[in-house]
C-alpha positions in Angstrom: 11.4 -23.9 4.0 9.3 -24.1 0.4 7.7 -21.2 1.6 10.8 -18.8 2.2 12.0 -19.9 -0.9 8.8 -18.6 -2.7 9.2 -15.8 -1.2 12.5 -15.2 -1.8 11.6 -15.8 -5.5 8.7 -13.6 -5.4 11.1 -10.8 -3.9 13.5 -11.6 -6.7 10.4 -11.1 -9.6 9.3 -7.8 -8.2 12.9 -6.4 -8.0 13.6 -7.6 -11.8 10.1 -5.2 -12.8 12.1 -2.4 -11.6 10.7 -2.1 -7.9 12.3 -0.3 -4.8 14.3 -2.3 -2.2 11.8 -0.9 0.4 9.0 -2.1 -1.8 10.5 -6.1 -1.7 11.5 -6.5 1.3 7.9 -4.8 2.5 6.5 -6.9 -0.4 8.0 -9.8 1.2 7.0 -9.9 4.1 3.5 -8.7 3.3 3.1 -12.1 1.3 4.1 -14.4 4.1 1.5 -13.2 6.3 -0.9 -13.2 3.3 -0.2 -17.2 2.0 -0.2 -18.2 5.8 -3.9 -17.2 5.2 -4.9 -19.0 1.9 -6.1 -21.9 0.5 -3.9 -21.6 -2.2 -0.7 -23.2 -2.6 2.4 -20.6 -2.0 3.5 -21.8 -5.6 0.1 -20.5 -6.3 -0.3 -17.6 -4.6 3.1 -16.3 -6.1 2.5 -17.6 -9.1 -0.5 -15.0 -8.8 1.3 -12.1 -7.5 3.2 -12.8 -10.8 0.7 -12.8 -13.2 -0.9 -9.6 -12.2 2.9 -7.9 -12.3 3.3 -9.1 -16.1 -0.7 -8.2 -16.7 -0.1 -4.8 -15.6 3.3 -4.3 -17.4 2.0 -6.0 -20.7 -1.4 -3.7 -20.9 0.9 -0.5 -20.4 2.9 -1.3 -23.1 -0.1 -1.9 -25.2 -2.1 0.6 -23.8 -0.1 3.8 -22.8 -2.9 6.0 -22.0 -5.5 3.5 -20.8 -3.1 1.2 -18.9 -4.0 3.0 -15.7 -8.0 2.3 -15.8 -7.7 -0.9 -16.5 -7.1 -3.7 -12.9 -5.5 -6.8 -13.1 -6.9 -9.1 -10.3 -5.4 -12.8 -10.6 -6.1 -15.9 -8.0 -5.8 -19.5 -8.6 -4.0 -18.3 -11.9 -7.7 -17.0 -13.2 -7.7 -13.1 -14.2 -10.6 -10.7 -13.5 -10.2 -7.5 -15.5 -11.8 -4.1 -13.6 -11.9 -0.9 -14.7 -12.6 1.4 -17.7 -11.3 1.6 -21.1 -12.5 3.5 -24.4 -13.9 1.1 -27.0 -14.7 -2.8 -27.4 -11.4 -2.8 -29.4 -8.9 -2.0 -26.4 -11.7 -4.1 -24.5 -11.4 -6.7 -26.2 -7.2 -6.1 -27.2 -7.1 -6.3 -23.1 -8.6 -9.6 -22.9 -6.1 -11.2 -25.5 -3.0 -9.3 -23.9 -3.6 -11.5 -20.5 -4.9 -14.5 -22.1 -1.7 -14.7 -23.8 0.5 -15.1 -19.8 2.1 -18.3 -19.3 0.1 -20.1 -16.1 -3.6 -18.0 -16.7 -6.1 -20.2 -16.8 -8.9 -18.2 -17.7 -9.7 -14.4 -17.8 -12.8 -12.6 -16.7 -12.5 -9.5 -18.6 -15.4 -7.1 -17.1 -13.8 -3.8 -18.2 -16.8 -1.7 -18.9 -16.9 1.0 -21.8 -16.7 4.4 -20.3 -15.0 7.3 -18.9 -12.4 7.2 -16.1 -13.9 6.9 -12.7 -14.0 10.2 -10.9 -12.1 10.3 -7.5 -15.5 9.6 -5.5 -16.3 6.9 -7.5 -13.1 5.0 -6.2 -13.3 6.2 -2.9 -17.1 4.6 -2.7 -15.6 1.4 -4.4 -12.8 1.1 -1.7 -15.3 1.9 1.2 -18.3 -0.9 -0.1 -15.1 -3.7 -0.2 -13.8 -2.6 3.2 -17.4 -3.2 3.9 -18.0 -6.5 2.7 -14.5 -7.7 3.9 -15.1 -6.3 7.1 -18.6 -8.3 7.8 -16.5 -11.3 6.6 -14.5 -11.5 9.4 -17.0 -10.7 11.7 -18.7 -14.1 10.5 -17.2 -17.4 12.1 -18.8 -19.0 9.3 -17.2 -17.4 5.8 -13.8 -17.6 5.9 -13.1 -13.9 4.9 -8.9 -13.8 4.6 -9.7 -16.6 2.4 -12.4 -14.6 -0.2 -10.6 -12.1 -2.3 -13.2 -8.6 -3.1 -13.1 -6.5 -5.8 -15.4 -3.5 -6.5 -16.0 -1.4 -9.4 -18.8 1.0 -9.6 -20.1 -0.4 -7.4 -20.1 -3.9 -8.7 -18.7 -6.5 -6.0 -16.7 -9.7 -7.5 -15.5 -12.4 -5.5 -13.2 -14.5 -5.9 -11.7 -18.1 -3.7 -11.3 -21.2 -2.9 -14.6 -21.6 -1.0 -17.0 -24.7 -0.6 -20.7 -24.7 -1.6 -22.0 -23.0 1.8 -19.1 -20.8 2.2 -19.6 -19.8 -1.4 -23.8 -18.8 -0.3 -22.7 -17.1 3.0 -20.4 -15.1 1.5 -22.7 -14.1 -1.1 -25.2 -13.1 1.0 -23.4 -11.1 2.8 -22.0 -9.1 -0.3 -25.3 -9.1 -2.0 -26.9 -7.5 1.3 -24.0 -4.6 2.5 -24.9 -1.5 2.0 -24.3 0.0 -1.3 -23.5 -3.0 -2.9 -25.8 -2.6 -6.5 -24.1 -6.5 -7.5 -22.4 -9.5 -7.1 -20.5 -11.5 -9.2 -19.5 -14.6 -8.1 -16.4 -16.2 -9.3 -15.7 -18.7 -6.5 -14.4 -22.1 -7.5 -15.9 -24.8 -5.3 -14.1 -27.2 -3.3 -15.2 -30.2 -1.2 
């Protein structure tokens, strides 16, 4: 029942930021599958879904132009921040923005100071985490719908609720796909 009601509430969140009726109810039933899945808690995983809805609304107000680099990836109420922005200011600017959201724990800001990414730049980063994800399930011994990937340029971060040899595994399997130039690990361990 707590989890209907989560889900209810998440449905309710996403239609208050202006969404689609065909986006909640699609939304909606996309994250009952998902928390079925997860370590986390569904207050959690919401909780999540939230933060990256009020990440992504708060860096396009403060960022117009650059809003649309910049990736807001919360789990376990901890932010990692992909993506490319113009300057250490707006870098740093970025940072502060989604430090400042009720319920984050902590932010990994990895925005990197460049240009956009081109078209095939994206396309490579969505193929290498298909990749990794895709040899995680084919592993009985990482627990892949439970490990969440995130690629930019090539850079593969990982995030979960994962114990100490899950956390290797998977590791070793990210570090050795094909294409894969690193891996940051942002696992936090559990017993």
């Amino acid at each position: 029942m707590n989890k209907l009601v989560y889900i209810a509430l998440a449905g309710l969140v996403v239609s208050q930021l202006q969404g689609c009726a065909a986006a909640v109810v699609g939304g909606a039933a996309a994250t009952g599958a998902s928390v079925a899945l997860d370590r986390r808690t569904t207050g959690v995983f919401v909780g999540d879904q939230e933060i990256e809805l009020r990440a992504q609304k708060r860096l396009k107000e403060a960022f117009p132009k650059n809003a649309g680099s910049i990736s807001t990836t919360s789990y376990n109420r901890q932010v990692l921040l992909t993506g490319q922005v113009q300057d250490e200011t707006i870098r740093t600017r970025a940072g502060e923005i989604v430090k400042g959201i009720p319920d984050v724990r902590a932010v990994y800001n990895e925005l990197s100071i460049a240009g956009v990414a081109s078209l095939s730049e994206d396309a490579n980063d969505t193929a290498i985490t298909s990749k990794v994800k895709a040899r995680f399930l084919r592993d009985e011994t990482v627990p892949g719908t439970k490990i969440k990937v995130v690629t930019e340029m090539a850079v593969v971060y990982l995030m979960g609720l994962v114990t100490q040899e899950e956390a290797h595994l998977a590791t070793e399997i990210a570090r050795t796909t094909n294409g894969v130039a690193k891996v940051v690990i942002l696992f936090e361990l559990i017993n």
